[in-house]
N, C-alpha and C positions, 0 to 999 in steps of 0.2 A: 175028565183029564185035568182040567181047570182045577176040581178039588183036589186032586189027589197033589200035583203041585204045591197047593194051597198046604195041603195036611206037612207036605215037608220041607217049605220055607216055616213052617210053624216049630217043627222040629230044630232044624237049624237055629232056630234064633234063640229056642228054647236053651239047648244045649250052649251057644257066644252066652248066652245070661247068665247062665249057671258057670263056664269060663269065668266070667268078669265079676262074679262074688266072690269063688275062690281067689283071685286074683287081687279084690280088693281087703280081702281076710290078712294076705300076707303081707300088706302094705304096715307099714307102723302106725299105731293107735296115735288117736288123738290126745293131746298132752295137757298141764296144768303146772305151770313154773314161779318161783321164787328166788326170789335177786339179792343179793345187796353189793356193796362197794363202796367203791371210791371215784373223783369223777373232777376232769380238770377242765375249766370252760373260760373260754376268752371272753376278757370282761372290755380293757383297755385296747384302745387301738395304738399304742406306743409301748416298744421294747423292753421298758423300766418296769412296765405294769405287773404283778403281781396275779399268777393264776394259782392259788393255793386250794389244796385239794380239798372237794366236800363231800359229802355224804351221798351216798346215791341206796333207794332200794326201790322194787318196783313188782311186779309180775304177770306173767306171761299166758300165751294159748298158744298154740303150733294144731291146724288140720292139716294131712295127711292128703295131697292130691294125685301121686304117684309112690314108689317105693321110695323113692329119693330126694323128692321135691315136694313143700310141705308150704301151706300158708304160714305167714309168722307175723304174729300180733303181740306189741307189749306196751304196758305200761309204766314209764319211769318216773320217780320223784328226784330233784336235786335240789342240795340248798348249799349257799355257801354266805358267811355269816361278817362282818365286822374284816374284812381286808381293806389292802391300799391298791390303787388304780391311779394312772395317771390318763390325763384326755389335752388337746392342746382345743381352749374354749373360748369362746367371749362369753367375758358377765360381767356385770357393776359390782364392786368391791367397797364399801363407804362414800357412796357415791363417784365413785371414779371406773370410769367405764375403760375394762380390762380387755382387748384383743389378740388373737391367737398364743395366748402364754400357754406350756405345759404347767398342767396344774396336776397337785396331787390330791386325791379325791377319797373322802371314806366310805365305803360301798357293802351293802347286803345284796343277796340274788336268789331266787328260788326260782327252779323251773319244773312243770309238771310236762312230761311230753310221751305222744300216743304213736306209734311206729306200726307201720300197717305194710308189710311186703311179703318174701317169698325168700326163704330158705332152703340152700342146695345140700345134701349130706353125703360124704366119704366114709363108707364103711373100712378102717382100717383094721379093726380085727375082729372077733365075735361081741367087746367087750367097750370099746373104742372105736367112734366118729368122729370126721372133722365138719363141721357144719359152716357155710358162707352165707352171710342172709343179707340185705340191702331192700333199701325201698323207701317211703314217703314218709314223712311226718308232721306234726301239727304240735304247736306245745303254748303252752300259756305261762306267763314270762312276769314275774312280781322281782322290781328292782330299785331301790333307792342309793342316790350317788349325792355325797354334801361335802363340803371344802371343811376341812377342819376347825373351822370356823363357827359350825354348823347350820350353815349356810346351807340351804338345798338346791342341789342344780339340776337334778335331773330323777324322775321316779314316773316307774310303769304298773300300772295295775291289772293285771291278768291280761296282757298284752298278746292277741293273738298271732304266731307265726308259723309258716310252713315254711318246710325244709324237706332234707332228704338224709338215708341214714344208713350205713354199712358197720359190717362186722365179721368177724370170725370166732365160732366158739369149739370146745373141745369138752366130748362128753364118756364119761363112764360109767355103761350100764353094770347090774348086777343079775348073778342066774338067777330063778327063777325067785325075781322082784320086779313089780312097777316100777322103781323107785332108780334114779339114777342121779349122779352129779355132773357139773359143768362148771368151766370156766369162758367169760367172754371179755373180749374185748372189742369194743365197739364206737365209732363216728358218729354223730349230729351233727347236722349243718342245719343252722337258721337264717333263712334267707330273709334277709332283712332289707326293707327296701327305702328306709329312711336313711338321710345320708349321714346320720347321726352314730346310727345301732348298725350298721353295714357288715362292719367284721365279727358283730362281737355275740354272743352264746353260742357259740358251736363249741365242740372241744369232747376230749376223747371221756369214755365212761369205763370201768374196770371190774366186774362183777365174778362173783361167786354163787352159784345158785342150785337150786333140786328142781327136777321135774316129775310129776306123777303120771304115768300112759295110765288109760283109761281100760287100756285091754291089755292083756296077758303078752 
C-alpha cells in the first residue's frame, strides 16, 4: 500500500514539474541591454549651482523570475566636464583665512554606478510594456572642484558610495524579433555620509536603449 502511494505522489510531482517548466517556458527570456543619454546630477549644495547635462551610456541584464517580475541589473557611466558650481566654504586665499563665503567653484565629475533590484512589467498591448524597477546601488565617484584661481579645494578618486535607485521605462517589442526598443527614465540617490558631499550626486538619468531576449 505504502508503494503504491509511493508510485503516485511520484506521479503527481512528476506531472507539478512538468507544470512549472511549461509555466516557466512562458515567462520572458532572459535579456541583454544597451543605453545611452543624457543625465543631470547635483553637484552644488546652493541654488546658483549649475547642473548641466552630461553624457550617460551604460548596459544591462534583466532575469526573468515570474511572468511579470524580473531581476534588474545595470550598469551606468556618467561624466560631466569643465562647469560652474557654487559651495559656501572655508579656505585660506593668499594667506588670508576665508569663512563661510559662497564660492564659485570650477568642477569635473565622472560617476560609474552598478544598480542591482527588481523590475515590475505592465503589458499594455502585444507590442507595448510599461516597466517600474527600483532597488540598490553602489557607484564610484571621480570629482575635482578648484576656485578659478586654480586653487584646488576639493577632489575624490573612485570614491565609494551606496544609494538607492528608481525608474520607469517604456518598451516596444517587434513580431517575430529578439530585438526591441526602450526609453527610460530613471533616479540615483547617493547617500553620502560626509557632511561635505550629503546632497550632491544623485540626480535624474534619460536614456534610449535596445534589448536582445535570449529566447524567442
Amino acid at each position: 500500500m505504502k508503494r503504491l502511494i509511493t508510485f503516485f505522489l511520484l506521479i503527481i510531482f512528476s506531472i507539478s514539474l512538468q507544470n512549472s517548466f511549461a509555466q516557466l517556458k512562458e515567462m520572458k527570456s532572459p535579456y541583454f541591454a544597451g543605453m545611452l543619454g543624457t543625465s543631470t546630477v547635483t553637484f552644488g549644495e546652493h541654488d546658483r549651482s549649475q547642473n548641466p547635462a552630461g553624457s550617460t551610456f551604460g548596459a544591462g541584464f534583466g532575469f526573468p523570475v515570474s511572468k511579470q517580475l524580473s531581476i534588474f541589473s545595470q550598469l551606468m557611466y556618467l561624466s560631466q566636464s569643465d562647469f560652474t558650481a557654487y559651495e559656501v566654504l572655508n579656505y585660506s586665499r593668499n594667506g588670508v583665512s576665508i569663512n563661510n563665503e559662497l564660492t564659485e567653484l570650477n568642477a569635473s565629475f565622472s560617476q560609474l554606478i552598478y544598480n542591482l533590484g527588481l523590475e515590475y512589467n505592465f503589458f499594455l498591448s502585444e507590442q507595448f510594456k510599461l516597466g517600474i524597477n527600483g532597488g540598490f546601488s553602489y557607484s564610484l565617484i571621480n570629482q575635482e572642484a578648484s576656485l578659478p584661481s586654480g586653487q584646488l579645494i576639493s577632489k575624490l578618486n573612485n570614491d565609494g558610495v551606496f544609494g538607492y535607485f528608481g525608474g520607469a521605462n517604456l518598451e516596444k517589442g517587434f513580431t517575430d524579433s529578439n530585438f526591441s526598443l526602450f526609453i527610460e527614465a530613471q533616479y540615483n540617490y547617493a547617500n553620502k555620509d560626509a557632511v561635505f558631499y550629503r546632497t550632491k550626486f544623485s540626480g535624474m538619468n534619460y536614456m534610449f536603449g535596445i534589448k536582445y531576449y535570449l529566447g524567442g
